[in-house]
N, C-alpha and C positions, 0 to 999 in steps of 0.2 A: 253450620259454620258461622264467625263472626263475622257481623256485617256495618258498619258503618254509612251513615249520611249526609253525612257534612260535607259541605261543598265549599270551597276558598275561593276567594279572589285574589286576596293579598298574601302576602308576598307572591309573585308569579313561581311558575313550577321552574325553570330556570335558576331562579334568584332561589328558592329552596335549594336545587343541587349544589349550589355554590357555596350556599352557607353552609350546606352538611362537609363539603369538603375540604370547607377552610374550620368546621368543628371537630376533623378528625383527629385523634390524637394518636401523632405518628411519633413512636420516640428518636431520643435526638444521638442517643447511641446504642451501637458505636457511629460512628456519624460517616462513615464511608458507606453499611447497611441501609441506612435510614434517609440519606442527605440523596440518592438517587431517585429512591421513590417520592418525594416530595417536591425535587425537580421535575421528575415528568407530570405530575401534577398541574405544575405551575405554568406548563407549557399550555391547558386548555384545551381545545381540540373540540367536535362538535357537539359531545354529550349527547349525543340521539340516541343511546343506550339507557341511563337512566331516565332522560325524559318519559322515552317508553315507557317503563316501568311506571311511574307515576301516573303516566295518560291512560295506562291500562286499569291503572287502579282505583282514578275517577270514571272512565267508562261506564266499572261496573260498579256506581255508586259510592265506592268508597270515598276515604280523607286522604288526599295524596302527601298526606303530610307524614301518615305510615306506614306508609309508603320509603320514605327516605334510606331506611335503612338497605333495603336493599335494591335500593338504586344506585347506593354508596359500594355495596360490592358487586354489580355489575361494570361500575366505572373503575374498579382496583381494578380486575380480572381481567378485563380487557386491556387496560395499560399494562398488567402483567405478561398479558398474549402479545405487544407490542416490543417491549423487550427484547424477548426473546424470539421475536422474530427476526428484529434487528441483528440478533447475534448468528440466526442463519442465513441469513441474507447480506452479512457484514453490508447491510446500509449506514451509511456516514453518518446520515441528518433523518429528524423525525419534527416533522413540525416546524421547519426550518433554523433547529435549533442541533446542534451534536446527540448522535444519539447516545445510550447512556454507555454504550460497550465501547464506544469512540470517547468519549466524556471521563471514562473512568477505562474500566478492561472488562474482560470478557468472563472472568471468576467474578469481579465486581455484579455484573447487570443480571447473572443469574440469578446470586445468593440474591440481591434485593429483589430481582423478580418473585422469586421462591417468598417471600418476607412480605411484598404486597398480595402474595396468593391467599398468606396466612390471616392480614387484615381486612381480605374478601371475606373468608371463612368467618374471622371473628363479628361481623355486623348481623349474623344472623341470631346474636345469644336474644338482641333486644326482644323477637320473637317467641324465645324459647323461655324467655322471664318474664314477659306480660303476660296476664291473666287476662287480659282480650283476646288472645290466640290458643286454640286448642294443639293438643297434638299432631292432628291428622295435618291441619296448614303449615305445622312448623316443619315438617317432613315431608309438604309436599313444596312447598322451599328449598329446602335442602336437594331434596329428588332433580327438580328441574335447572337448580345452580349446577349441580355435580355433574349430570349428562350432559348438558351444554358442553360443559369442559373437556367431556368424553369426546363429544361430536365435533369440537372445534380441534381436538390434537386427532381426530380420525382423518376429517377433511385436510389438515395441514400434509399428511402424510403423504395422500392421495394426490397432495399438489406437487409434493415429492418425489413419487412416483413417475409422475406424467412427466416431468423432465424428462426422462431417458425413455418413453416409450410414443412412438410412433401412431397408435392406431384410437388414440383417446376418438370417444363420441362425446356430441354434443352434450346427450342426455347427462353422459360420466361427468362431464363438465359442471353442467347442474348440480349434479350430486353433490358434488365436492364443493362449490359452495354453497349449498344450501347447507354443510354440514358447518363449511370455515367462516363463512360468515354470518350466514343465518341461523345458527343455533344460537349465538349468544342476542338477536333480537327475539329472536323468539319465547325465548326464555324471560327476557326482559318484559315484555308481552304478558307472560303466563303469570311470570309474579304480582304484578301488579294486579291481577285478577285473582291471585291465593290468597292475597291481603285483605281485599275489601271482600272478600267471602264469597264469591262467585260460584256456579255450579261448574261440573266436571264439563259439560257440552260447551259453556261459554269459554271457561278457561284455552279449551282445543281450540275454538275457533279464535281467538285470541295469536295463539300459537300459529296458526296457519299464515293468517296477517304478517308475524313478522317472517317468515318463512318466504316468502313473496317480496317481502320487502329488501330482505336480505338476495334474495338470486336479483331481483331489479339493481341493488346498489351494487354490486360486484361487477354485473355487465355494463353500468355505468362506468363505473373506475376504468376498465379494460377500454369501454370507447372513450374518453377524455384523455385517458394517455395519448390517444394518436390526434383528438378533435380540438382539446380544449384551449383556453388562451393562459398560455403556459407562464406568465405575470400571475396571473389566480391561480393557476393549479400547483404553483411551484415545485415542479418538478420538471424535466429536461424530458423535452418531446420526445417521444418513443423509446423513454424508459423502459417498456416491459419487451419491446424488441433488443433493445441492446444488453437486456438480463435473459433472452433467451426462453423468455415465459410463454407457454402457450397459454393461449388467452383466447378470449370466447368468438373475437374476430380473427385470429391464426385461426384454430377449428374449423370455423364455419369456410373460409377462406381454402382451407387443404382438403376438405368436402364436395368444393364449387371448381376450384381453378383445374388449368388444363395440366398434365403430367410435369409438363414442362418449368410452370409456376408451382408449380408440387414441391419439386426438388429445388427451386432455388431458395424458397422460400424456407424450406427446413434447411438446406446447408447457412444462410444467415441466421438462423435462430439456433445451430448448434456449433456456431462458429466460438470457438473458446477467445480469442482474441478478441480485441476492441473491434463495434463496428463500426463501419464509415458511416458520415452522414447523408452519402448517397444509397446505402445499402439501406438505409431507416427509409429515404423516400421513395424508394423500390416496394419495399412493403408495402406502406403506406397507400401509393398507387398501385399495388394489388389486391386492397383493399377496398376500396374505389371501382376499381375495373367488375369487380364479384359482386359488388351490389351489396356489400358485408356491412359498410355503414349505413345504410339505411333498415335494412334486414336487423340491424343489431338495436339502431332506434326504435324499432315495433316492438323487440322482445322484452324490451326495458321498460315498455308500454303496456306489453298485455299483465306482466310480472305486479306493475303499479298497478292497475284497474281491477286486477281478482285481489291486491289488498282492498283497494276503496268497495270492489262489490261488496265483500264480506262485511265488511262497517255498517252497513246499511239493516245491519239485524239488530244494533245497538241504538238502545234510546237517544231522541234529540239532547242535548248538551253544549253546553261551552266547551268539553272536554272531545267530544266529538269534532266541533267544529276546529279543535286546536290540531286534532290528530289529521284532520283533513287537511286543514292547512301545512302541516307539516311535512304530510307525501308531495300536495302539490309544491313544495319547496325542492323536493330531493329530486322530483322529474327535472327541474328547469335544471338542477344544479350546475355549475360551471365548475366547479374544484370540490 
């Protein structure tokens, strides 16, 4: 497989995604199709999906600069997944900005979701036309973008599901976001190791890393809704209590608590109406009482530490020392 050896300094990997996605060429009609995905664009957001990619792809020696392209359609795909999540979720704001189904309507955020899925799909021709890339990479490209997409509308469903059912385990919990959210880091991960020509064993272990990274950042989210300083996390304390979400601290919490906390706890969180603000700090301090935040701190910790173990197979690098850096940013994270 192709292999590259060139290592960059300049432009930083950051300052690459930015440029590739301010060199996309997104057309400008019809301009109600086009004018939304270039707004959620512009809205920003963390980029730790294509960064991956690129980190992946210096890792294993590669030019993260060949990366680009399909760093380009992991950051569509994902804003894609963003969308339309918003339109099941009728979330108002995304980014503290309207989201695009509020912004525009709900036939609107689709079709352009559908529209950015398509200029996911199209970033991968650049592989399919260079004579540096074989077959077998451009198809295993292809392979690990498509399943992601698989694995991310499998786990959504799953989270779907658990809505209306009572008896979810912890494990299930895992599942389902290692499917919703960690399939698209992982995949991010793997590409970036298809590019610079990596073997089938590095590629996996690549894959695992984001896999870990992804169930760590999810049981994050879940404890910051109830922990964080809600100025940085911008979003209204106990958001996912008053959307009735079971989350990996309810779980763990209807596992631990007495009968009694069983049942109050599921009648607030299947409560159709608004909930009070004393009903959120009822949770909250049953949350607390179970030992759940701290229990929830550890899992978020051993999640990060079998990513950083596994790192530890990969040659010394600046590209190593970036990706390190960049878990131990996700652990501290505040929002």
């Amino acid at each position: 497989m192709h292999s590259k050896k060139t290592v960059i300094t300049k432009p930083s990997l950051p300052e690459l995604i930015e440029q590739g996605i301010q060199d996309l060429s997104i057309p400008e009609v019809p301009y109600d199709l086009y004018r939304p995905i270039s707004y959620t664009l512009e809205q920003g957001g963390k980029r730790i999906r294509p960064y991956l990619v690129l980190l992946g792809c210096g890792l294993c020696g590669g030019d993260p600069r060949e990366a680009v392209p399909a760093a380009l359609a992991i950051e569509l795909v994902h804003n894609f997944t963003l969308i339309h999540d918003d339109i099941m979720d009728e979330a108002e704001t995304r980014r503290g900005k309207l989201s695009v189904y509020r912004k525009w309507d709900s036939a609107t955020a689709i079709l352009s979701g559908d529209a950015m899925f398509a200029l996911a799909i199209e970033q991968f021709q650049y592989y399919g036309e260079h004579a540096g890339y074989d077959k077998k990479q451009y198809n295993a490209l292809y392979q690990f973008f498509i399943g992601s997409i698989r694995r991310i509308c499998e786990g959504q469903m799953m989270d779907l599901n658990f809505a209306v059912r009572e008896d979810i385990s912890l494990h299930e919990y895992e599942e389902m976001i290692g499917a919703k959210t960690g399939a698209l880091l992982s995949c991010a991960l793997e590409m970036g190791g298809v590019v610079a020509g990596a073997n089938d064993q590095t590629i996996s272990r690549l894959g695992q890393i984001g896999l870990e990274v992804g169930i760590a950042f999810q049981i994050q989210d879940d404890l910051l809704d109830v922990v964080a300083d809600f100025d940085k996390f911008g979003k209204k304390k106990g958001g996912d209590i008053r959307e009735g979400k079971k989350t990996y601290l309810a779980l763990m919490t209807l596992e631990r608590a007495s009968a009694e906390e069983q049942n109050r706890l599921l009648g607030i969180l299947h409560k159709t109406n608004d909930k009070s603000d004393d009903e959120i700090e009822w949770v909250i301090d049953c949350y607390h009482r179970n030992n759940v935040i701290d229990e929830s701190k550890k899992a978020i910790r051993y999640h990060y530490d079998r990513a950083l173990q596994s790192l530890r197979s990969f040659e010394d690098s600046g590209y190593l020392t970036e990706i390190r850096h960049l878990l131990q940013k996700l652990i501290t994270r505040e929002f």
